[in-house]
N, C-alpha and C positions, 0 to 999 in steps of 0.2 A: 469630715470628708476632705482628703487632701485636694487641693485646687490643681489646675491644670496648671503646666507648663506653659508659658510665653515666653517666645524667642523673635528675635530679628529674623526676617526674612533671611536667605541665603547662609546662617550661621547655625548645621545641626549642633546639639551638645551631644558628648557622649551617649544621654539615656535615649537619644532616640537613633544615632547610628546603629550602637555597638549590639542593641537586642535585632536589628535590619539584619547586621552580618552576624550574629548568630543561626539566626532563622535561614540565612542564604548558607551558612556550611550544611548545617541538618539537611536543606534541600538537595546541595550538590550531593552530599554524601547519600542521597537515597538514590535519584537518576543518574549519576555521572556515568552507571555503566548503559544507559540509555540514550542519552543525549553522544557519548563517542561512537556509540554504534548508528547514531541518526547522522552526523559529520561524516563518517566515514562513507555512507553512501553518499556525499554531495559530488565528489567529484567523476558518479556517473553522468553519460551526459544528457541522459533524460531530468536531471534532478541539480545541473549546475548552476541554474538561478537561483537555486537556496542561500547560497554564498551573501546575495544580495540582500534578502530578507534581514537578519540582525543586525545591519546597520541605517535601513531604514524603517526599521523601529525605533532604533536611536533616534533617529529624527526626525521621526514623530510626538515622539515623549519631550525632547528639545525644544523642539515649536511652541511645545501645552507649557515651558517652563513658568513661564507670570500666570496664570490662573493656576497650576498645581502650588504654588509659593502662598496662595492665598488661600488652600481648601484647609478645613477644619476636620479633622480627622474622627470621623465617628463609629465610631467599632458598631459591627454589625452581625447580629446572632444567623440572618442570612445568608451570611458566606461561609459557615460552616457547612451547606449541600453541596456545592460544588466542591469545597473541599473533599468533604467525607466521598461523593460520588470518584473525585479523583483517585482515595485511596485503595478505594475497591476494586478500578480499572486496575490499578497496578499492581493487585494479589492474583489479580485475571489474569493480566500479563506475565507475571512473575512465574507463578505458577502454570499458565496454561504455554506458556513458550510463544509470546506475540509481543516482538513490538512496536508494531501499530498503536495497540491499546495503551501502551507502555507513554508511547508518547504523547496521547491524547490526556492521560494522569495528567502526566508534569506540568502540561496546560494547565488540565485543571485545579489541579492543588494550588501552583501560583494563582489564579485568580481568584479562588478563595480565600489564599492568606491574603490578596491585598484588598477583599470587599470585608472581608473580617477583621481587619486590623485598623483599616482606614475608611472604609463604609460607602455607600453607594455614589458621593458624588464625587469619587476618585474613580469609579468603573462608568461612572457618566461622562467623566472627562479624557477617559483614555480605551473607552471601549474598540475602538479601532485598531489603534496599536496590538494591544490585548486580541483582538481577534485576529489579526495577522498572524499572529505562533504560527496556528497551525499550517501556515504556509512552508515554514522548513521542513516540515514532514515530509519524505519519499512515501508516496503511496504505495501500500502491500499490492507487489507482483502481481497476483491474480487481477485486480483493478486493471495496474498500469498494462497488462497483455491484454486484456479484454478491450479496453479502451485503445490503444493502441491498430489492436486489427482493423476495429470500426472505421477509427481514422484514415487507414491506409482505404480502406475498401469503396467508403466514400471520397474521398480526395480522392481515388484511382479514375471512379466513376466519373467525374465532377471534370476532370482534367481530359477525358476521354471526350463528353461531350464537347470542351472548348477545342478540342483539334477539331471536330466532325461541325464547327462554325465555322472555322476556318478555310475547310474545303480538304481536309488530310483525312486517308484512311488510318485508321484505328479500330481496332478492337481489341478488349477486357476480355479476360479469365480471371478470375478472381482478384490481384495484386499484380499480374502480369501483363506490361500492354502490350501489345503487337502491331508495328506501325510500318510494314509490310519487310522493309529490309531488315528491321534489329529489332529487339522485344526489350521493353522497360521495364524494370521490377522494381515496385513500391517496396522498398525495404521498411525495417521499423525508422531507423534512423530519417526516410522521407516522410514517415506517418504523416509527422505534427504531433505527436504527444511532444515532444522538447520544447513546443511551440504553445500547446494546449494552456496548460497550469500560467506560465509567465503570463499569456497576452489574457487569460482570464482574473488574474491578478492584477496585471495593469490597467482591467476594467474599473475594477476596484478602488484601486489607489485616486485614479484618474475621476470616479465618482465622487469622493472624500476631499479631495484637493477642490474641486470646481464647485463646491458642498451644494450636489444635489439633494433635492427629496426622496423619498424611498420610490417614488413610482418612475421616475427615472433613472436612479441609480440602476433599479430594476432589468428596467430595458437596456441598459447597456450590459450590465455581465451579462443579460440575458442576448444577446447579439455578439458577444465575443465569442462561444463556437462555433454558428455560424460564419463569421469572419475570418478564425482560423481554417475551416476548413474551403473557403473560396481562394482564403491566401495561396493555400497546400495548391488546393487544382490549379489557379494559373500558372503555379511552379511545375508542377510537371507537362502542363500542357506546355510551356517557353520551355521545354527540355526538348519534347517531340520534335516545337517547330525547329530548334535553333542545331537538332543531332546532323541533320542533311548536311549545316555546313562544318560544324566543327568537330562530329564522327562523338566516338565513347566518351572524350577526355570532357564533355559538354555534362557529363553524370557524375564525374567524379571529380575529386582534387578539390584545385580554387575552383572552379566555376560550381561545383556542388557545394561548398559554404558558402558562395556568396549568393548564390540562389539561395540558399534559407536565411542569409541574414537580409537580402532585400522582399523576400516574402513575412517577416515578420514585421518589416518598415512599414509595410504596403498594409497589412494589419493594424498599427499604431495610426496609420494615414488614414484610416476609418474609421478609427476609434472617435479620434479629436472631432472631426469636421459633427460624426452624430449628437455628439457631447452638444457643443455648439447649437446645433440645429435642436435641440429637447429646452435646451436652457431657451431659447427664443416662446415658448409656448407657455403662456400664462397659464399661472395655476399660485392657487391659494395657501398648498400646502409650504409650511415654513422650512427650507432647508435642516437638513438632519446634523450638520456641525458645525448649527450654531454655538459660539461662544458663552458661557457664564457670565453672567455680571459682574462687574467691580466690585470688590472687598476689602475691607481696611487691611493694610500692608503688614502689619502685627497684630496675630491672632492667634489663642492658644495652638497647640500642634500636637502635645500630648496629653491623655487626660487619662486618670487614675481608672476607671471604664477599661480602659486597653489593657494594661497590664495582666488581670486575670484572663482574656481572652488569649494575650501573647502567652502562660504559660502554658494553658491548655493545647494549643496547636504546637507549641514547641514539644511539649509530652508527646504529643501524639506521634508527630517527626518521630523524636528520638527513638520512640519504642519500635514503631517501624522499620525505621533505619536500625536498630539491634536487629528484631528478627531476620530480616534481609539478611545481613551480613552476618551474624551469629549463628542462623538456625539453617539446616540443608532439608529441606523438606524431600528430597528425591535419593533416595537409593541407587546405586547402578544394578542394576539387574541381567547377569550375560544371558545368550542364548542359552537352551537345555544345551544345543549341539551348536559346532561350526557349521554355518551354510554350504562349507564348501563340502559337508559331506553330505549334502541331500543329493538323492538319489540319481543317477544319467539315464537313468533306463526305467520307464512306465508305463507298463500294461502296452505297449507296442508301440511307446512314443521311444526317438533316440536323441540322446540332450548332446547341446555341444556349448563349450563354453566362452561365455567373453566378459570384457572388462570394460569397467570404464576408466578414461584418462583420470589422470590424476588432479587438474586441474575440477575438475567436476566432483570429483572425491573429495578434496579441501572445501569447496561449496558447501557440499551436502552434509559434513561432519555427520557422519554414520558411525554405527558400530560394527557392522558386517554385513554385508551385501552378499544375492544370488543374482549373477547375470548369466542366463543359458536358454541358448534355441533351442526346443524340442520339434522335433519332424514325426509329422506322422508316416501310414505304411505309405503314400503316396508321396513325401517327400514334402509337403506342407508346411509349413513352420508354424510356431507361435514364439512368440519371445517372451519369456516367462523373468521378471525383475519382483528382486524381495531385498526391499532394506528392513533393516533392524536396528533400532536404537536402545540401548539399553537403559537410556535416562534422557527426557528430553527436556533441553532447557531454552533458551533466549538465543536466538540463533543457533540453533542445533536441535531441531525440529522438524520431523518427516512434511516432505512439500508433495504438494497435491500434482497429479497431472493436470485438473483443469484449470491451475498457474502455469507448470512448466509446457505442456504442448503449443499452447497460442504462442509463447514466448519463442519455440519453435518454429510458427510461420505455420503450425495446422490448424485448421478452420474446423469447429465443432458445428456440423451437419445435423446429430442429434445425441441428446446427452438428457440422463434418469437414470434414479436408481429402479432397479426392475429384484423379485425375489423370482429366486430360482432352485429347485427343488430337486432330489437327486440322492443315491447311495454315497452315505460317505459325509454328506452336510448336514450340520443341524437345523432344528426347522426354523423357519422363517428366514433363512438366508439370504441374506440380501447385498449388491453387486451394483456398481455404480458403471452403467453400460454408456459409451461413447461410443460413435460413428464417425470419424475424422477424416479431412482430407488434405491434400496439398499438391500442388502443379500436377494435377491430370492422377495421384495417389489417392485410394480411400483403404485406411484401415479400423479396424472393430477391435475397441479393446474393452475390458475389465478390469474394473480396478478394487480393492476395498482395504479395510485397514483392518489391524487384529489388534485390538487395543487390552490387554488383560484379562482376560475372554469375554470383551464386547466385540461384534465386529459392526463395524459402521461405514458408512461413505460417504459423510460431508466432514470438510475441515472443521467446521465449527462445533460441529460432535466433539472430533478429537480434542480440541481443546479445553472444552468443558469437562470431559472428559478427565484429561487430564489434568486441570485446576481440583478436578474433586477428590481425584487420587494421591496427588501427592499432598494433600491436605490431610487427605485422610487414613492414608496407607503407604505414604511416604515413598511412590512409584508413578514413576512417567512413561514406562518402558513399552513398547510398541513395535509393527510390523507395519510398512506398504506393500501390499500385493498387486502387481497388474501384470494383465496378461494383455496378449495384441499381438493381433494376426492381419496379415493384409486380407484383403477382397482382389482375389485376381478376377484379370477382364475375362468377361463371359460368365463370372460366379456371382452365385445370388449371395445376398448379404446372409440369409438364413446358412447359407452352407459353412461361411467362417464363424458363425453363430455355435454351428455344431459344435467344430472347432474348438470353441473356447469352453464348452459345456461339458466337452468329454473332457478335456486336459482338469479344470475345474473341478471335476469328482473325482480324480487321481488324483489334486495334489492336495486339498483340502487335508484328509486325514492324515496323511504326512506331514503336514507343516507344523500342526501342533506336536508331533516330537518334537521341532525346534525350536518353536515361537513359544516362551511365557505364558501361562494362563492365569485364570484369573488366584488360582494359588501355584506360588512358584515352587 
């Protein structure tokens, strides 16, 4: 049995660098097209504290330097689940056109390969670090607009009652306050989502630093939403009181950043003092980052044990990293027809057509789009939208309305899929029906997807969907269909209901002349 390596402290030799950056090319070259797409949204500004995250991981890992100088590296057959689970997210990812999951992988694969190469008291010494990743992560749209509204609606609320202590009239509509001479609108940007993730992060870090125990760490992330959203309402409520003297310019410009950078202070300010006041309260349980004990200062680092385990996950890499980049599991697949020749005129509807900007076009990376108002005999409308993708991959992947509408500033009132039955549909057909509103607006739409002749209406259909298809039939290719019609004042919802139900049995059998089926 060959003996383990001993070295000095602070001196790798090659055999234990050069296999490190072996394993870190295999890595880069598997995510790199994921981690530039993860940077590339940092510099929104709901997601510009990401910037911050991989430097203080750095120094975090920095801090641990004397007790990581002294661990013994014991290769462990249990960090191949987290591995293996990682590669699997990312044939989900890869294949289903997400990434979210994409980057939850890279997560996990890294800390797989370092509980398998170096073994658990390396993931007991740097678990925090390690769990911070997933802080770079911009959370998937649908999340951040959902979360987002909430935000606004309560911080709206919350700010409304601090004027009505005050002695100020106020009153809410939904995001809109009305404080008799001028009305305030809670945009996204006043939410506190930009606000959210940071100061529930700095709960965090700030639990780890001060090494609380788990049932205080507890309570404090668990008091940072709270926190943010009391931050959020004083902030709009000091807007109310302070618009009488200094008029609109009190909403925007400098005094609208520096209201959110002193309402995040004022958050921090609440942090600490609780911190403080938990650590005063006896309790038995031992801090959660406690230190290691002393260990002699040279101590094997490599042991013959690892080698078979470094070439099996370097295999694995590698084969991965070929298929990836070797193999195109997705076809493109065009429309049967161009949308721009489905039809202007049905069954007594009359279409008129529109576009969308171009900027919104580079977003969506489509393959061809229907955008056209149909009127009924009464002059009615529905807006009938059909994208078409002919292959969808890693951003460029049909998006859901119940991401892009909240993102919008419309409020879902109510939303389900419902089956709806009719000349012209197949049976069990099924229609993902929203009710939505905004500033005193409510419209009714439908929406579903035609996925190779499934038709479905949850995204996560679709992407199973189509992980199983280009797997297995070497096609991502797809349709979104929505229809949406407003609810004029004095009409009952049932009658824009019609609305969508007649247009709906007319365009149905049409669209599959255009849309792909399940044989093309």
């Amino acid at each position: 049995m060959t003996p383990p390596i001993s070295i000095d402290r602070g001196k790798l030799p090659l055999t234990v660098w050069a296999p490190a950056l072996f394993l870190a090319v295999l890595f880069a070259g598997l995510f790199w097209p994921t981690l530039s797409h993860m940077a590339a949204r940092w510099p929104e500004d709901d997601f510009s504290y990401c910037y911050l995250i991989p430097p203080l991981i750095v120094y975090l890992v920095w801090e641990q330097r004397q007790p990581l100088a002294r661990i013994r590296p014991q290769p462990s057959l249990t960090g191949l689940i987290p591995f293996s689970l990682g590669l699997l997210l990312f044939w989900l990812g890869e294949l289903g056109g997400e990434f979210f999951t994409l980057y939850l992988s890279a997560w996990l694969v890294l800390v797989g390969l370092c509980w398998t190469l170096l073994g658990r008291t390396f993931i007991r010494l740097l678990w925090f670090p390690l769990a911070m990743i997933p802080a770079m992560f911009p959370v998937p749209n649908v999340i951040a607009a959902n979360l987002s509204l909430r935000l606004k609606l309560i911080s709206s609320d919350l700010g409304v009652r601090l004027m009505h202590l005050a002695g100020m009239s106020a009153y809410r509509e939904g995001n809109i306050i009305d404080i008799g001479f001028t009305q305030l609108q809670v945009v996204d940007a006043c939410g506190g989502l930009r606000y959210f993730f940071p100061i529930v992060l700095l709960a965090m870090l700030l639990g780890y630093l001060y090494r609380l125990n788990w049932w205080r760490w507890g309570a404090v992330i668990a008091s940072a939403p709270p926190i943010v959203v009391l931050a959020n309402g004083l902030r709009i409520a000091g807007t109310g009181y302070l618009f009488p003297f200094f008029g609109p310019r009190v909403a925007e410009g400098f005094f609208h950043d520096f209201a959110g950078w002193f309402s995040f202070m004022a958050a921090l300010a609440m942090l600490v003092p609780e911190i403080l006041l938990l650590r005063m309260i006896p309790s038995r349980i031992p801090p959660i980052a406690a230190k290691p004990t002393e260990e002699p200062e040279q101590i094997p680092v490599v042991s013959a044990s690892a080698k078979g385990l470094f070439l099996v996950v370097a295999m694995i890499l590698g084969v991965n990293l070929g298929l990836a980049s070797g193999v195109d599991f997705r076809e493109r697949v065009p429309a049967k027809q161009p949308l721009a020749g489905f039809p202007v005129k049905l069954a007594g509807w009359q279409g008129e057509n529109g576009t969308l900007d171009r900027k919104i076009l580079d977003e969506l990376d489509l393959s061809d789009y229907l955008m056209r108002d149909y009127r009924d005999g009464s002059g009615r409308p529905v807006n009938v939208y059909v994208a078409y993708y002919e292959s969808q991959r890693k951003g460029e992947s049909i998006h859901s309305p119940s991401s892009c509408l909240p993102g919008g500033g419309w409020r879902f009132q109510e939303s389900g899929a419902r089956i709806i039955a009719g000349e012209g549909l197949p049976e069990g057909f099924r229609v993902q029906r929203a009710l939505i509103s905004k500033g005193g607006q409510t419209q009714l739409s439908f929406y579903w997807f035609m996925m190779r002749g499934r038709v479905l209406t949850d995204l996560y259909q679709v992407k199973a969907a189509n992980f199983w298809d280009a797997l297995t039939k070497q096609r991502s290719d797809g349709a979104l269909v929505r229809l949406i019609t407003p609810v004029f004042p004095g009409e009952k919802v049932a009658d824009a209901e019609a609305r969508l139900l007649n247009l709906t049995f007319l365009l149905m059998p049409v669209l599959e002349e255009f849309i792909p089926g399940k044989e093309m």
